[in-house]
C-alpha positions in Angstrom: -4.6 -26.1 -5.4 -4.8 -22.5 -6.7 -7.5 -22.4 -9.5 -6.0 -20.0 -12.3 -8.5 -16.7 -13.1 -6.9 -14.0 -15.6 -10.4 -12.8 -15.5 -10.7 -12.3 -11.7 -6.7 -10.9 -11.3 -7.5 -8.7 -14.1 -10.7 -7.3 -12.0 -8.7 -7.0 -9.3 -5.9 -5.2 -10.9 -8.2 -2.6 -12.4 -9.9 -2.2 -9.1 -6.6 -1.3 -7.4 -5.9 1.5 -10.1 -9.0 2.8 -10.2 -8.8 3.2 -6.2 -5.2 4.9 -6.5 -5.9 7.3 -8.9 -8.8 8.3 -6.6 -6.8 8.7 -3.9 -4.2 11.0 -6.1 -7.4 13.2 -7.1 -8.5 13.3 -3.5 -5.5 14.3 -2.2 -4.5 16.5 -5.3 -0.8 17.7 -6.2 0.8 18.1 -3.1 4.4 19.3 -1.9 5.6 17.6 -0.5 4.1 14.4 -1.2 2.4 12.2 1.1 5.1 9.5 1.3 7.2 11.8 2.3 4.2 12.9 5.4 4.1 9.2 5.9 7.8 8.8 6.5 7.7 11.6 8.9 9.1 10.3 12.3 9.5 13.9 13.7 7.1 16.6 14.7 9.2 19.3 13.3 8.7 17.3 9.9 5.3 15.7 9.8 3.4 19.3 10.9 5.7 21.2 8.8 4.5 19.5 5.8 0.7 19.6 6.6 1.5 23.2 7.2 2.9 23.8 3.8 0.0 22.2 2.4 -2.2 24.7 4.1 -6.0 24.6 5.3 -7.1 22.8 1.7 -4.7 20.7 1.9 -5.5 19.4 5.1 -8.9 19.2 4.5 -8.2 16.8 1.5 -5.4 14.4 3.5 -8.8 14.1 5.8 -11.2 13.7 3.4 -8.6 10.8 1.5 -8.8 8.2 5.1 -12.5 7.1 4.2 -11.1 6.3 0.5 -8.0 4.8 1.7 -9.5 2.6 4.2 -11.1 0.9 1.3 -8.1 1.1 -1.0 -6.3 -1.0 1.7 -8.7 -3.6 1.4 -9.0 -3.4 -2.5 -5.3 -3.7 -2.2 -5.1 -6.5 -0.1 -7.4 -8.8 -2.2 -5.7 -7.8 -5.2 -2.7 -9.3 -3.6 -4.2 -12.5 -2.5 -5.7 -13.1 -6.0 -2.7 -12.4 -8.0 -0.9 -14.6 -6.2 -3.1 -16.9 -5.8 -5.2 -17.1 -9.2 -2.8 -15.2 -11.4 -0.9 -18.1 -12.5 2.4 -17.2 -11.0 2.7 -20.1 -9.5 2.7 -23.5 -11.0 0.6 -25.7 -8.9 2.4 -27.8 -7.3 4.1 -24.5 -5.3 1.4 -23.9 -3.2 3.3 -23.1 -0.3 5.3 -19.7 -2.3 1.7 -19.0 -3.4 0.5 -18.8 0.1 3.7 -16.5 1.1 3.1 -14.1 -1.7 -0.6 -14.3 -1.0 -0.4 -12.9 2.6 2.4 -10.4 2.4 -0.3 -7.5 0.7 -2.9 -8.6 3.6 0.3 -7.8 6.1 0.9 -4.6 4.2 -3.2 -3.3 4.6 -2.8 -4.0 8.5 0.2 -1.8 9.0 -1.7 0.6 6.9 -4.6 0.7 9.1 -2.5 0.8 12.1 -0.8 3.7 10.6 -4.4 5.8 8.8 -5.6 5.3 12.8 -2.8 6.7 14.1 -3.0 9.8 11.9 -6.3 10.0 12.2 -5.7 10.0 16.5 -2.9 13.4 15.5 -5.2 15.0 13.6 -7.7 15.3 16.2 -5.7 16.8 18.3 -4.1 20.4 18.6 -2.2 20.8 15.3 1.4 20.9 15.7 1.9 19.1 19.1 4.8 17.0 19.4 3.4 12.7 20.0 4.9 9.6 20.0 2.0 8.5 17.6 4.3 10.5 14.6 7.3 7.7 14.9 4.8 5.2 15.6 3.2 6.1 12.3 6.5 6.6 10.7 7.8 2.8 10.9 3.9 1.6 10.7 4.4 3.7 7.0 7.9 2.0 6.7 7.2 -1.1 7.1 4.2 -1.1 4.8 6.8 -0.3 1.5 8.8 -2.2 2.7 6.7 -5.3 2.3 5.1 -3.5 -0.8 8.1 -3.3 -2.6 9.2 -7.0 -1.0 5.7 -8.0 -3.0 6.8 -6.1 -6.4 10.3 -7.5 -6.1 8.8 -10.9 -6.0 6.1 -10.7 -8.4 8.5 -9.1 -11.4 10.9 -12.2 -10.0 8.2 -14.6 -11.1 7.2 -12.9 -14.0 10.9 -13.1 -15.0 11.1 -16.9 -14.7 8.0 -18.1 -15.9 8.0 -16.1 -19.2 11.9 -17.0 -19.7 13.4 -13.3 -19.2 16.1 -14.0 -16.2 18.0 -16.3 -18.7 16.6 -19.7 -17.2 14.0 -21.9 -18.6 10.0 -20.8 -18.1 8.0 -22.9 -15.7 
């Protein structure tokens, strides 16, 4: 049975922001963003955007993968304790728990799939056409995907167990 920790989800929670808004100050104001690099499945695309972000902004997208590799892990235990100590849940659903508990663990591997294959292109010759940029690409899409899947499903839960979605609160 999940044990309930506001305390710990709380930790974790602040841990994960703390981490992002690192990463945005690493990376600084760029356009165009780095979702939209990450979502890049052609050459043409993904080098024209480190392009328009120029020498310092290619030194920063660099300098962001040691962050980021620990953001994917801070991100992944934030996931596992939120839905397995953050109350969501009641106890007896331990099987949703363990669903919900995994999907932000899923999402960190397909991030470091995709940080090592950009970090493979960027060693290279800049601006050489590779397979690795659509590998990367659905690596990147399949990470929202299962981010947003995890949003969609916590504010679903929130919704039911404090009485918002019209039904009764568990």
């Amino acid at each position: 049975m999940a044990r309930r920790s506001l305390l710990l989800t709380g930790l974790a929670g602040v841990a994960v922001v703390v981490s992002q808004v690192h990463l945005a100050y690493v990376l600084g104001d760029r356009h165009p963003n780095i979702i939209c690099l990450q979502l890049s499945f052609s050459a043409e695309r993904y080098w024209g955007i480190l392009g328009a972000w120029g020498a310092e902004g290619l030194q920063a997208y660099r300098r962001h993968f040691a962050a980021d590799f620990v953001h994917l892990c801070i991100y992944a235990l934030f996931g596992h304790v939120l839905a397995t100590r953050g109350g969501l849940f009641p106890d007896c659903d331990t099987r949703a728990s363990s669903r919900l508990a995994c999907l932000l663990p899923l999402t960190a591997l397909f991030d470091l799939a995709e940080n090592l294959l950009q970090l493979r292109l960027l060693a290279g010759p800049f601006g050489v056409p590779s397979v690795i940029i659509p590998l990367s690409g659905l690596c990147s899409s399949v990470k929202w995907m299962l981010v947003l899947v995890f949003a969609v499903w916590v504010g679903k839960r929130l919704l039911d167990k404090y009485g918002l979605a019209g039904r009764p609160s568990r």
